[in-house]
N, C-alpha and C positions, 0 to 999 in steps of 0.2 A: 465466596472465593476471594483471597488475596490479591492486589493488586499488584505487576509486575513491576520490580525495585530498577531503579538506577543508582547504578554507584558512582557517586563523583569521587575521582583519582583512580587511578591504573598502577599506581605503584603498589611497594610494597603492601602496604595497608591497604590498599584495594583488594589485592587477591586473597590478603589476609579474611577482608569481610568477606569476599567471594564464597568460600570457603565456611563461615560460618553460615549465611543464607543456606548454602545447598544443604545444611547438616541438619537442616528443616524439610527439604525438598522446595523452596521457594523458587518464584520465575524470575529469574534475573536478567530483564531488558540487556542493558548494556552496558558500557563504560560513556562516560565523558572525561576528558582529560586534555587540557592543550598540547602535551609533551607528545602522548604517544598516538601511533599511526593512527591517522583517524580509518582508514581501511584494514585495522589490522583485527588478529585473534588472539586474545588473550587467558589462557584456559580454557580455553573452548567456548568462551565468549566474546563477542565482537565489541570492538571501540567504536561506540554512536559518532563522535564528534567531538569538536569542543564545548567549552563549559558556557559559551556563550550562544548556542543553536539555539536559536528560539521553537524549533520546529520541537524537539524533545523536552526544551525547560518547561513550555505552555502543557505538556502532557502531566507533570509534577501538580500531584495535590485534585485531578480531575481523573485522569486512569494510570497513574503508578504513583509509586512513593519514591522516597531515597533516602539514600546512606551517602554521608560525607566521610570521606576515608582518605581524605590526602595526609601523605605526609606530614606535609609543613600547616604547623600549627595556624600558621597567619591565613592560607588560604583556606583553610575548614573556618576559619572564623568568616572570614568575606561571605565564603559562599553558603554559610548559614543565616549571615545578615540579609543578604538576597532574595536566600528563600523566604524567612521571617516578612521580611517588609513589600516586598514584589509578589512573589507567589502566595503569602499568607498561611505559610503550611512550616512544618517543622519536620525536622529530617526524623526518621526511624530509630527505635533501637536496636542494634545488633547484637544478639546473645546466642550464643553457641548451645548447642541442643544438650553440650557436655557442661554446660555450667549447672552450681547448684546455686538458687534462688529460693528464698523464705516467699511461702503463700503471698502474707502480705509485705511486700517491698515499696520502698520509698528511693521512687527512681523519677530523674526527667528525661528528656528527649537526646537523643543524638549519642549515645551513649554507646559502646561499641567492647563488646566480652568474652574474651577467649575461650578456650575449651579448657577443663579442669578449674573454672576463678568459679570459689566459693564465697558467698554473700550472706554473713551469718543474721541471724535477726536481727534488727535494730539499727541493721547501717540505713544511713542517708547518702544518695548520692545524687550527687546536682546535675548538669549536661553535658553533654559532647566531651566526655572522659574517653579513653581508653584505655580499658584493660587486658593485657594481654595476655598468654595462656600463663593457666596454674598461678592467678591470683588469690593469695588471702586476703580477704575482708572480713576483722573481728568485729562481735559484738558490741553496737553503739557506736562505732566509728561515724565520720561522715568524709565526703568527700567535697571538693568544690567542682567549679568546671571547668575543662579545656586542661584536664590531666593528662599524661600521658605513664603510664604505671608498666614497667617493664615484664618479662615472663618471669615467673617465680618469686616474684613480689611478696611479704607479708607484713600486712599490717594488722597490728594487733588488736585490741579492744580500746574503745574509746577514745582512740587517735581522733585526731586531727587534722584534716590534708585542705590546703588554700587553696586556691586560684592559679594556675598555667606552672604546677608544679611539676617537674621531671623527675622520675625517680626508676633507677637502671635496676635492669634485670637484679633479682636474686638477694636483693635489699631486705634487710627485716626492718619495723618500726618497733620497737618497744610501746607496751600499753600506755594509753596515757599524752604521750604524744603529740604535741602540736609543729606543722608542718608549715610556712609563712606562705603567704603568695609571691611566685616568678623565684621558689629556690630548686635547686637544681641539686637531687643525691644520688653519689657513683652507684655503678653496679658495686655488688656485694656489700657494702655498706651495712653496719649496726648503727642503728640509727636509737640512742639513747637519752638523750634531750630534744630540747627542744629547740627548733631551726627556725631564726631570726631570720623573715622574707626578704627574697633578693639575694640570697647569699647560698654557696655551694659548699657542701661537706662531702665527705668520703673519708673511708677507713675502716676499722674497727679496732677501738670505735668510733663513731663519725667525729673529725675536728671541719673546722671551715678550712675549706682551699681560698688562698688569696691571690689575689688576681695579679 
């Protein structure tokens, strides 16, 4: 039997994984969240606390799991260092019962997958990404970690995606592809070269936006 998930964050992305968990039938403890009500309900599930209870952190990795679903990139990182180095445990993967996944997948931890994100053979994909619904993932691609992949995303074959890249809704990558680490491409965006990290493109086709 499964153990009962906590999700850290209540926001958007929280109820987002909320949402995938149920589309398994999983038990979904609660929320933790500093922002929101620690008395409150949120879809019909209750806000535990904050993200520093020790009364529900000590339960992580001994009788539940978790999912890091905040928003902000910076605080999924904390609170995965946390768990890493204090708890000794790594947060879950979240994959929607509507995604399609190859038998053998080449996936790490923390990694969080909307409904309709197809995962052709041969991707690699690293940790604590998200993707959200109606991703393509071509064959041979890989991914890095701490991505955030907008809905309707395509990435095509043998891409290239770095490190704390943003890439908005409804983007294609052309095959081939290498994507830098900390760059950042608009929604809709063709993305047909290659994106020197640190740097933001948009268009179609994608040029760099200068700051």
């Amino acid at each position: 039997m499964e153990k009962p998930i906590i999700i850290f964050g209540a926001g958007t992305l929280g109820r987002s994984v909320l949402g995938i968990l149920r589309s398994h039938d999983f038990d979904v403890y609660g929320f933790l969240d500093d922002k929101a009500d620690p008395d409150g309900i949120i879809d019909g599930v209750p806000v535990l606390g904050k993200t520093d209870d020790q009364g529900y952190l000590k339960l992580i990795g001994r009788k539940a799991d978790s999912v890091v679903a905040y928003d902000d990139v910076r605080l999924r990182k904390n609170t995965v260092k946390y768990l890493k180095e204090v708890r000794k445990v790594m947060p879950m993967n979240a994959i929607h019962q509507g995604a399609l996944l190859p038998e053998e997948r080449n996936m790490g931890h923390g990694n969080i997958l909307g409904a309709g994100t197809v995962v052709e053979p041969g991707v690699k994909i690293g940790h604590h990404s998200v993707f959200m619904g109606n991703v393509y993932l071509g064959s041979e691609s890989k991914v890095g970690d701490y991505n955030v992949i907008g809905a309707g995303t395509n990435i095509n074959s043998e891409c290239r995606i770095g490190n704390n890249v943003f890439i908005g809704s409804g983007a294609t990558i052309v095959s081939g592809v290498e994507v830098g680490d900390n760059s950042n491409i608009g929604a809709g965006s063709l993305v047909i070269g290659n994106v020197v990290k640190g740097t933001t493109v948009f268009g179609n086709p994608a040029t760099e936006v200068k700051s």
